[in-house]
Structure formats: structure tokens, C-alpha cells
N, C-alpha and C positions, 0 to 999 in steps of 0.2 A: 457373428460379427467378424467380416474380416477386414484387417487393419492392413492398408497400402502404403509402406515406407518410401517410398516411389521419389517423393515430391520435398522431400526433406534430406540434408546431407548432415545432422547432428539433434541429440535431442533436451534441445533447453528450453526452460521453462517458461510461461507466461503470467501474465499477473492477476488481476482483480478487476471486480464491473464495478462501474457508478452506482448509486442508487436510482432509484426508476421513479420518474416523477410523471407516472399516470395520472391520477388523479386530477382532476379539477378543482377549477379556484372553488365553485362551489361545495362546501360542506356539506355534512348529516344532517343538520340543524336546516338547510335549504332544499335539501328534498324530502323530509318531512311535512314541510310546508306547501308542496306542490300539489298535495293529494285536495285541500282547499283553496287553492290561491288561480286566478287565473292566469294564462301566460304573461300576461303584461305585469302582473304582479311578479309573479316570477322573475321575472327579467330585473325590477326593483330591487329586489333583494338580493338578489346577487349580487347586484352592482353594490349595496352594500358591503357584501361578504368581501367583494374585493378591494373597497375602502378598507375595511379594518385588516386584510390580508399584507397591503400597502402599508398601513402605519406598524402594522407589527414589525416589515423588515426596515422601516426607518429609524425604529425604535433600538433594533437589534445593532444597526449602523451605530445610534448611537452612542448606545452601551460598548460597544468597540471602542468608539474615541476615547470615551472615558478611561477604559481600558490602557490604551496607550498611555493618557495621560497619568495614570498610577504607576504603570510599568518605569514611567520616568524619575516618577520620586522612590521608587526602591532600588533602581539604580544608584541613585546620586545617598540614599543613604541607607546602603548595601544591605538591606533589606531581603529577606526572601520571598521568590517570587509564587510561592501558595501557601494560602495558609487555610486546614484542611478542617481545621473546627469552626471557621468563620464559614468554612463551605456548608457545614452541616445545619449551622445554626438559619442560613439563609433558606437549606429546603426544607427544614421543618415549617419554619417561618410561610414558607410556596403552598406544603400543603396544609396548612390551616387557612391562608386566604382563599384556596382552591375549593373550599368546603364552606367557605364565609359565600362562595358567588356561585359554589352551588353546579361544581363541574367536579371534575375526575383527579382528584389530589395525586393517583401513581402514574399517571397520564403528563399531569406538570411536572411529576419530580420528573420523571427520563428527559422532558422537555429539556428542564432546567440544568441539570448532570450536561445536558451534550453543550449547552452556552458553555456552560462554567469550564469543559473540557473543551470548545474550542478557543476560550479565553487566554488561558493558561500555555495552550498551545501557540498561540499567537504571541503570549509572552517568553517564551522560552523561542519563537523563532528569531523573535528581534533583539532579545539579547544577546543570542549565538552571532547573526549578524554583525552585530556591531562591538562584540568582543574580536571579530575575525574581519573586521572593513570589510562585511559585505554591503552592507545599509550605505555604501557612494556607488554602487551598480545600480543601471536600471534596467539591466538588461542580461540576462545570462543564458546560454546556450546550454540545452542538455541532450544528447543524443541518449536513444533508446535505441531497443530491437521490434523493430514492426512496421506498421504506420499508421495515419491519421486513425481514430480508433481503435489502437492497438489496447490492453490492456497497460503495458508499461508505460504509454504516453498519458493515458487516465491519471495513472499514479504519478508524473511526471506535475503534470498541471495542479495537483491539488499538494503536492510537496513546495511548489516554487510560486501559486499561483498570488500565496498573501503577500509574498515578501518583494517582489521584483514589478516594474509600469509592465514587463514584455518578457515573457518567455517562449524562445524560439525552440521549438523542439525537431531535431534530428531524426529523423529515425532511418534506421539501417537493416540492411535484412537478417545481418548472424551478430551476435551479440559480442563476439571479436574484435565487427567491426564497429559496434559502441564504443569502446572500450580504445582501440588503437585511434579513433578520432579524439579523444580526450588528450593521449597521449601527443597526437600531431598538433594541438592546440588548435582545432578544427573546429572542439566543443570545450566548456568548462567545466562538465560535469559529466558522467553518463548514470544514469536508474540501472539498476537488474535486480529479476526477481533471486529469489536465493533459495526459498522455501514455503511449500504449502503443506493445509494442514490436510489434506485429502492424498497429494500424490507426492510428498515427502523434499525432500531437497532437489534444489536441480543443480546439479556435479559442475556443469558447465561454467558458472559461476562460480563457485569454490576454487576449479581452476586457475580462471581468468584472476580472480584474486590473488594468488601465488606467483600466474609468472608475470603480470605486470606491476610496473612499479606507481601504487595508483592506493591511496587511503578512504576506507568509510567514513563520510562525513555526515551521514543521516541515516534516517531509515524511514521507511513507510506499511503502514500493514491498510491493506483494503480489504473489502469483503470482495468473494468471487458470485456471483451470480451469471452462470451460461444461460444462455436463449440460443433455442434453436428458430432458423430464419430462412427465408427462402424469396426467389422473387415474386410470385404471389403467394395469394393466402390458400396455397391448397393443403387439403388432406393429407396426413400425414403415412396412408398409404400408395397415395400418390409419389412419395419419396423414396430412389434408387439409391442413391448416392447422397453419404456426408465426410464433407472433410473442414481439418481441424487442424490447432496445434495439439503436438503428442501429450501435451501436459491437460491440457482441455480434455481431450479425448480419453484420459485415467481420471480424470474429476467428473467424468458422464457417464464411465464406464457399463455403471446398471441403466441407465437408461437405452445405450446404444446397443445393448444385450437384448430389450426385447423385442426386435425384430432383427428382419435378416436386410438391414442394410449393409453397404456396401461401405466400407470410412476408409478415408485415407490422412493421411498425415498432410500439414503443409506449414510453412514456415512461420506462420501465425495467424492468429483466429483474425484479426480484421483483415488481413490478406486475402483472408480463404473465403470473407464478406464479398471483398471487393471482386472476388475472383467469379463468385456467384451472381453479382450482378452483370458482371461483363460478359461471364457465359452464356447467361438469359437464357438457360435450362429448367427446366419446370418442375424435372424430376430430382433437383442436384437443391442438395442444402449446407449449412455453415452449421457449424456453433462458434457464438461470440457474443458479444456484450449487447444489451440493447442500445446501448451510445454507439459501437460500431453499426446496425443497423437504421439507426437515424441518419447516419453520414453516411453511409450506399444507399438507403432506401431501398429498405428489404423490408419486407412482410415478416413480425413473428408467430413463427406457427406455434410456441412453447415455452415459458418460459420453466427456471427454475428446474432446470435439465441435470444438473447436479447433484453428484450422491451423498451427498448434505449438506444441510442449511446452512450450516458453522465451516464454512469454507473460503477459507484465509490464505491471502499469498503476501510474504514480506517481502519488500522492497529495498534492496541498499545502494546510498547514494557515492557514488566515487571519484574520486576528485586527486589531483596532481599533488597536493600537500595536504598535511592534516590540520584539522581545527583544535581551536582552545576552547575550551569545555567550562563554562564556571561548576565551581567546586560545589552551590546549590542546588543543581542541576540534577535529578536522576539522570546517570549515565551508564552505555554498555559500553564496556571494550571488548574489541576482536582480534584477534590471534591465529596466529598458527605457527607452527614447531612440529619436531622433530625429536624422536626420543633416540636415547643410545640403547648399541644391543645387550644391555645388560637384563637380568630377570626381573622385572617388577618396574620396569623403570616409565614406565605411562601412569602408573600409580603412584610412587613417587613425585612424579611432577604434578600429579592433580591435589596432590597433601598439601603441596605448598600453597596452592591459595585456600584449600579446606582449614589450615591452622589457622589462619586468621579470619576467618567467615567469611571469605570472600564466596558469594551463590554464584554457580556455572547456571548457565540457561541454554548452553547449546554444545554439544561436540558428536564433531562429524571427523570420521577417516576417509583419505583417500589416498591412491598409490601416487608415491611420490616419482614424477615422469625421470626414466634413465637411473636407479635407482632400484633394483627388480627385488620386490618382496618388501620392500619399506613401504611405510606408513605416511603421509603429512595428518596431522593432526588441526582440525580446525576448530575455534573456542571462542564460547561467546561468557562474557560474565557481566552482573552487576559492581559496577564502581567505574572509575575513573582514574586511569592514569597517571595524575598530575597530584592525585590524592598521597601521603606520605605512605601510608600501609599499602597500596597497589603496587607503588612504586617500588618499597621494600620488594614483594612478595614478585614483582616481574626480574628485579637481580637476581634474584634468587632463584628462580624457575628458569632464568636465560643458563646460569650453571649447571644445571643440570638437561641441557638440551644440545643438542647435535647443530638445531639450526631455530632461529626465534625471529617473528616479523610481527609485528605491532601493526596493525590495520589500523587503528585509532579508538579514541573515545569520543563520543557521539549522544545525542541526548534520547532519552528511550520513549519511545511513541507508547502512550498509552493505550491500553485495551480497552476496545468497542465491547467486548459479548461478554 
């Protein structure tokens, strides 16, 4: 495999795929039925399956309002907004009616786990909101790096897509220029990936983090799923040429190893979509999302190109001023600092939040620019800022630092896998 830097002038990261909504409206339970039924009956039943397909998401709509409407009485009497044994007691409750009707009771529980987790999440976005007057926008602008089908635009749309009537999405070709459009008040937000769980952090964003003056006000974890694509369905020895983003292309790396294609880098995977449709090359392919391949209208000749299944890329949201975090909230804060050249002195500074339990979840080095041989140190933890023991323990850790930046506290996106 040889890799063509050619096409790309830095190398930052990209994000995560949609999930794939192959499948048809008809079920198992209707092609079952096919093997006795004749077409026209067929056709009946389904047209069922899609009646009760229908009332299931009207149903779910309206478990939403309800939703909302609780979120407002534990506002008004400051209430917290999960309560974790009423969760349990609900999906024990799930799979004994799942076994009273004679279906798949671990089947309902994941069902039921992903409502209740996007419930919660729904509650936690509208109370960040309207702790932070975002809930008087209906409209917010967020630039990313890519375009239509980008992976960060993915993540873009399903971070902003509950909370706002219209999300305008930006996108920019290097992620500088995300990032300086927030700054010129162009955008009021910008996405960037920061780290996956396959091909590790991406530096470039760390950076951008340090030398703009710009705070984490969210986060987003997606799953990644590549598809390789092409503009028809040929054979996949029919294929000379694949190009990619460099981040893509180390998340595919065993597959694009066996054989002796040709890859190159390119500034991102729906780019390098778009690039292949407009080439109308037959021998030439992409990796990218399957949502980028619905919007070129590419052929997939593969999916699940990835060198593992459990492949994650985090998203951080950043914005001109930081948010206020209610104190119920599981939340991270981010950091970065600077140690003195004393012996021991990274250690040191990591004591002070270990004396008080405060859990690290993340810390990344990088050379700090004009500075030759220094560190920045980047740092993610559980707690909250605003909390009195964080607060203590970030005095504390500022005295013993060279240089300290508070990215913000932000509320922590719950894990899928």
C-alpha cells in the first residue's frame, strides 16, 4: 500500500458515520410470511408493518413531550434530572412484559436503555440551554472541516439538530479555518474531532485549542463506520486508486493492506466522495460514510472497511465564551498548563486533583510552539468547575503551573458500547 501525501497540506482528523438505515420497513415476522402468502397478501401485511412502524415513532414523539413536560417540573423544583433506580425498575418492568407478549425481553431492554438515554439527553440539552439563553435562538451557525457529508458535519447535525428550528452548517476545507470563522463571528460555534479510539488523537486540534481564544462547550462521541465506494458497483479488483482522509486511511489501515492499491490522502472523506463522482473514474474509489455516498451517489462496494467495530471518534464543541454547567449535571473539564522545570513537577500537579478524587480521563502532551523542549500539557477530568472542591483544587494546581487555561465544563455525553 502506498500512501500519497500529495493532496493534503496537514494532518487532522475526521470523525464518525451515521448509522445505516438499510433495512426495510418490512420485518422478519413479514418475510416469514411470504413463503405462504401470496403477493397481494404480501403487499397487505406490510402495509401493516408500516402502520405499526408509524404509530411506534408517534408514540416515541410523544413520550418526548411528556418528556419535556417533566423536565419542567424538575426545573422549577430543582429536582434532578435522572433518577437511575426508577430506570431500572422500568426495564425490569420492559422485560417481563416482553416475555408476557412473547418477544425478545434483551432485545427490549437495548431498545429501551437507548429511549431512556436519549431522553435524559434531551434533558440535559435543554437545560444547558436555558441555563446559557440559548433556548431564544432558532438558529445557530456551526462551521466544521469538510463538506456536505463530511463526518464532522454528521456530528454537527445530530449535536444541534434537537435543540435549534435551523442549523446552518459551515464547512471549511482545514480546520483553522473552522475555528478562525467562530473567531470572526462568521459562525457561533465550530465541531472538531479531537480523538479516536483506532488512530489516537488528532494534534491539530489540541493545538487550535491553545492558541485560539475559543472554550469547550459540548462534546459528541459517534461511532465510525468507513464504506468503501465507487461510482459503479464494480469489482473490487477492478480498483487502482483509493483516496481518503489520513485519519480514515489509519482506521482502514488492515484492509487497505491487502492488496496493492494505490491511496492517497485528501482533505476529507466526503471530499474525496465528491471527488470520485466528479472524476467518473471507474478504477478510482473513496472511503467514507455511507451518508456521504447517498449525497454523491456512489455505489458501495464495502462496507465496514475498519479495523474495528468499536471505532469512536470524539467531537468538541467550541464556542467564543464558556457555559454554565448545573452542578446535577455529570460534567468534564478541560485544561491545559504548563509545568515548571523543577523535578517531579507533572506529578505534582496531577496530586492535586488525585487528593481530592477528582478521576483524570484524558492527558495528552504536546510541544509548546516557540518554547523548544517544553511540554503543554492537555487534561480532561470528571467534575465541574463551578463545583467548590474543583474550584479549590484548580487554585491550587494554577500555583503550581508556569501557565493554566480552562477550556470549560461541559456536560459528558454518555457512552454507546
Amino acid at each position: 500500500m502506498a500512501v500519497n501525501y500529495n493532496n493534503l497540506d496537514h494532518g487532522a482528523g475526521d470523525g464518525a458515520d451515521m448509522p445505516d438505515d438499510g433495512a426495510g420497513m418490512a420485518g422478519k415476522g413479514a418475510g416469514m410470511a411470504e413463503g405462504s402468502a401470496s403477493p397481494a397478501d404480501i403487499a397487505e401485511i406490510r402495509k401493516k408493518i408500516d402502520q405499526i412502524d408509524t404509530e411506534i415513532i408517534r408514540a416515541i414523539a410523544g413520550r418526548q413531550q411528556i418528556v419535556a413536560d417533566i423536565l419542567d417540573g424538575k426545573v422549577k423544583g430543582g429536582k434532578a434530572i435522572r433518577d437511575e433506580a426508577r430506570e431500572e425498575l422500568i426495564l425490569e418492568e420492559i422485560r417481563k412484559k416482553a416475555v408476557e407478549h412473547g418477544t425478545d425481553p434483551y432485545f427490549l431492554e437495548k431498545l429501551f436503555r437507548d429511549i431512556i438515554r436519549f431522553s435524559v439527553r434531551y434533558q440535559v440539552n435543554a437545560l444547558v440551554d436555558h441555563q446559557n439563553r440559548q433556548a431564544e435562538k432558532s438558529t445557530i451557525r456551526v462551521a466544521y472541516q469538510g463538506t456536505d457529508g463530511a463526518f464532522s458535519h454528521q456530528a454537527a447535525i445530530r449535536h444541534f439538530q434537537d435543540r435549534y428550528d435551523r442549523v446552518e452548517c459551515l464547512g471549511y476545507t482545514r480546520f483553522h479555518e473552522a475555528t478562525q470563522a467562530v473567531d470572526a463571528g462568521d459562525a457561533d460555534t465550530a465541531i472538531l474531532p479531537i480523538e479516536n479510539t483506532t488512530a489516537g488523537s488528532i494534534n491539530d486540534t489540541y493545538d487550535l485549542l491553545e492558541k485560539h481564544d475559543l472554550f469547550i462547550t459540548g462534546e459528541e462521541v459517534l461511532h465510525i463506520n468507513h464504506c468503501l465506494m465507487a461510482v459503479q458497483n464494480v469489482p473490487l479488483e477492478h480498483i487502482r486508486r483509493i483516496i481518503s482522509h489520513p485519519q480514515a486511511i489509519a482506521q482502514c489501515s488492515e484492509f487497505l493492506s491487502r492488496e496493492d492499491w494505490h491511496v492517497e490522502t485528501y482533505f476529507d472523506t466526503a471530499m474525496a466522495a465528491r471527488k470520485v463522482r466528479g472524476d467518473q473514474d471507474l478504477s478510482q474509489a473513496a472511503i467514507a460514510s455511507s451518508y456521504a455516498a447517498e449525497v454523491y451517489g456512489l455505489e458501495i462496494l464495502q462496507r465496514n472497511v475498519m479495523n474495528q467495530e468499536k471505532n469512536y471518534t470524539r467531537f468538541v464543541v467550541v464556542s467564543p465564551r464558556p457555559i454554565v454547567c448545573d452542578p446535577q449535571l455529570p460534567c468534564k473539564t478541560s485544561l491545559i498548563f504548563s509545568t515548571t522545570d523543577q523535578k517531579g513537577a507533572l506529578l505534582d500537579c496531577l496530586n492535586v486533583l488525585g487528593e481530592v478524587g477528582i478521576n483524570m480521563t484524558k492527558l495528552e502532551s504536546r510541544p509548546r510552539i516557540g518554547h523548544p523542549f517544553q511540554s503543554l500539557f492537555y487534561l480532561d477530568f470528571e467534575g465541574n468547575r463551578d463545583d467548590a472542591r474543583v474550584s479549590d483544587a484548580l487554585h491550587r494546581l494554577e500555583a503550581k503551573t508556569k501557565y493554566l487555561k480552562i477550556l470549560g465544563s461541559y456536560p459528558v455525553v454518555e457512552s454507546e458500547w
